[in-house]
C-alpha positions in Angstrom: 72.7 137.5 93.0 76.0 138.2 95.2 74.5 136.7 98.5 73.6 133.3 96.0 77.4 133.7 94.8 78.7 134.1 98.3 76.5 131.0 99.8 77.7 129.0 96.9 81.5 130.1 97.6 80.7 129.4 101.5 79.6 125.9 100.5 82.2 124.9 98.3 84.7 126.1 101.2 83.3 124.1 104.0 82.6 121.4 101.5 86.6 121.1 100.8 87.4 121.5 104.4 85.4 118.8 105.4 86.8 116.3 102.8 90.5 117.1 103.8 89.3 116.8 107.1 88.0 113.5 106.7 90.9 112.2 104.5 93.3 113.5 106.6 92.2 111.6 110.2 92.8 108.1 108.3 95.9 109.2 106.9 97.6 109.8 110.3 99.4 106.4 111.2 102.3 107.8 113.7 99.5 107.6 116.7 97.8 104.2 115.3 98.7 101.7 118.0 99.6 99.3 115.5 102.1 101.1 114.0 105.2 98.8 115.1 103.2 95.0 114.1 105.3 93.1 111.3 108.2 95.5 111.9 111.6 94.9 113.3 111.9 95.4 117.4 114.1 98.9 117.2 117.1 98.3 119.2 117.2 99.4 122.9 119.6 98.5 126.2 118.1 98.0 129.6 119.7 98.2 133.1 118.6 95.4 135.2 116.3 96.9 137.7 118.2 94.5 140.4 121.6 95.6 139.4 122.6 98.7 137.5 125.9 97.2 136.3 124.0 94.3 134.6 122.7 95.7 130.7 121.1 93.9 127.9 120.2 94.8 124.4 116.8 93.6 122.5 115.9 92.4 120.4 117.4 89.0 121.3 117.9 87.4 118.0 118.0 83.6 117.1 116.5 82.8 120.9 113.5 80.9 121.4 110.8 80.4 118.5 108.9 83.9 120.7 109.3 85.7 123.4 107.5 88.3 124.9 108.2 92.4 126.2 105.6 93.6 128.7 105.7 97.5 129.7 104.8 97.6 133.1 105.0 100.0 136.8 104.4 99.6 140.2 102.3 102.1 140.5 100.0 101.0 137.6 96.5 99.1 138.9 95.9 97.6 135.1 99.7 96.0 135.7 98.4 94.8 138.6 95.2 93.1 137.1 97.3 91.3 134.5 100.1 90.3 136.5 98.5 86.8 137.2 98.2 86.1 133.6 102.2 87.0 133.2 102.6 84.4 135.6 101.0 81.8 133.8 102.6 82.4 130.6 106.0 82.4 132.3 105.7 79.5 134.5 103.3 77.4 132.0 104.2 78.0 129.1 107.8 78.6 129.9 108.1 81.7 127.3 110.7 84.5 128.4 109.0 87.5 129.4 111.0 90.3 129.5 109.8 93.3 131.3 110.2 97.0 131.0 109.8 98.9 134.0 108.4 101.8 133.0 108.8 105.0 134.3 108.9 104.1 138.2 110.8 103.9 141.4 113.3 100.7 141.7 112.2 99.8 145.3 108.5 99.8 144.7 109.3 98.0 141.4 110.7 95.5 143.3 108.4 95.1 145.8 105.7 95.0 143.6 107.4 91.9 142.3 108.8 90.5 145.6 104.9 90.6 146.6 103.1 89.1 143.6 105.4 86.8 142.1 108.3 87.4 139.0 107.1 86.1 135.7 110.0 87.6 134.3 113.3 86.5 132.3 115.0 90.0 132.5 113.6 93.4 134.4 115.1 96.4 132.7 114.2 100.0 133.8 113.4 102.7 131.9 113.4 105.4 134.3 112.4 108.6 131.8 110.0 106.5 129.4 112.6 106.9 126.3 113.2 103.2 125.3 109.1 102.6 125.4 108.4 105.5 123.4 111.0 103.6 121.1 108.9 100.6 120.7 105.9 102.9 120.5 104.3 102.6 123.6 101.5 104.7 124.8 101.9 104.0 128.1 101.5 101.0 130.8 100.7 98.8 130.4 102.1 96.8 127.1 102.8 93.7 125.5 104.5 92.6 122.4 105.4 89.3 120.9 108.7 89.4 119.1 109.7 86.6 116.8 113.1 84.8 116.4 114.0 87.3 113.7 113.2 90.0 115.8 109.9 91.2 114.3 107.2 91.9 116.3 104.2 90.1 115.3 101.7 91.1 118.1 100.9 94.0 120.0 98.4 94.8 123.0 97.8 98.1 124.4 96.5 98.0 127.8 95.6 95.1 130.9 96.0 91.3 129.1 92.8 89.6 129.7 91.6 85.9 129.1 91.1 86.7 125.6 94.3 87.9 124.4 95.9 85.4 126.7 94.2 83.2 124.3 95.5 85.1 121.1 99.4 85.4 122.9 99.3 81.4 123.2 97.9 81.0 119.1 100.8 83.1 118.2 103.4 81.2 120.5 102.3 77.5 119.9 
């Protein structure tokens, strides 16, 4: 009669500890990547990686309909897979892309660029990762759309690829 008493106990225990378990990974949104969609773009300053004198503050209010931030390095090979579809959206579709470079060395940052082309509007630096982990990056690299008002109303984690290249021009056009 104990041991029944104690394996019944036992059950209920592990029973309980599963279902806060289970509850408790969907209830977890500070590491959802999604986190920051539909919210306003905190505010942050940038030095220009081409002139440390030269700042700017984002979000840029009451600018263009969209524009877009993309989190980026030198030294990051997914940066450098997407990089020809930063072009495009830059050159062709003449949306600012501001870039955020993450985390890097200034001189390869600028070679990188110097070498494959410079989609963007305004190159700020973030040398120890702090204004990215403000937007709630991950890591490199990153893209958001930001909205007249500020908000951000799209959010990619990782290389751009045809098919979000495709969902960044529904949201812009």
């Amino acid at each position: 009669m104990k041991n029944q008493i104690k394996i019944v106990i036992l059950g209920l225990l592990v029973s309980i500890f599963i279902f806060i378990f289970y509850f408790g990974l969907g209830s977890n949104t500070k590491n959802n990547p999604q986190v920051m969609v539909f919210k306003k773009l905190p505010a942050i300053e940038l030095r220009s990686l081409y002139d440390n004198n030269i700042k700017i503050s984002l979000p840029r209010l009451n600018q263009e309909k969209f524009y877009i931030i993309n989190i980026w390095a030198s030294w990051c090979t997914p940066c450098r897979d997407e990089h020809p579809l930063l072009m495009k959206l830059g050159i062709e579709k003449k949306i600012k892309i501001f870039g955020i470079n993450y985390k890097d060395n200034q001189a390869s940052a600028r070679s990188f660029l110097k070498d494959l082309g410079n989609p963007f509007y305004y190159v700020g630096i973030d040398p120890d990762g702090t204004n990215s982990i403000e937007l709630g990056a991950y890591g490199v690299p990153e893209t958001y759309i930001i909205d007249s008002k500020g908000i951000i109303v799209l959010k990619h984690v990782g290389p751009l690829n045809n098919d979000v290249y495709k969902k960044i021009l529904t949201k812009i056009e």
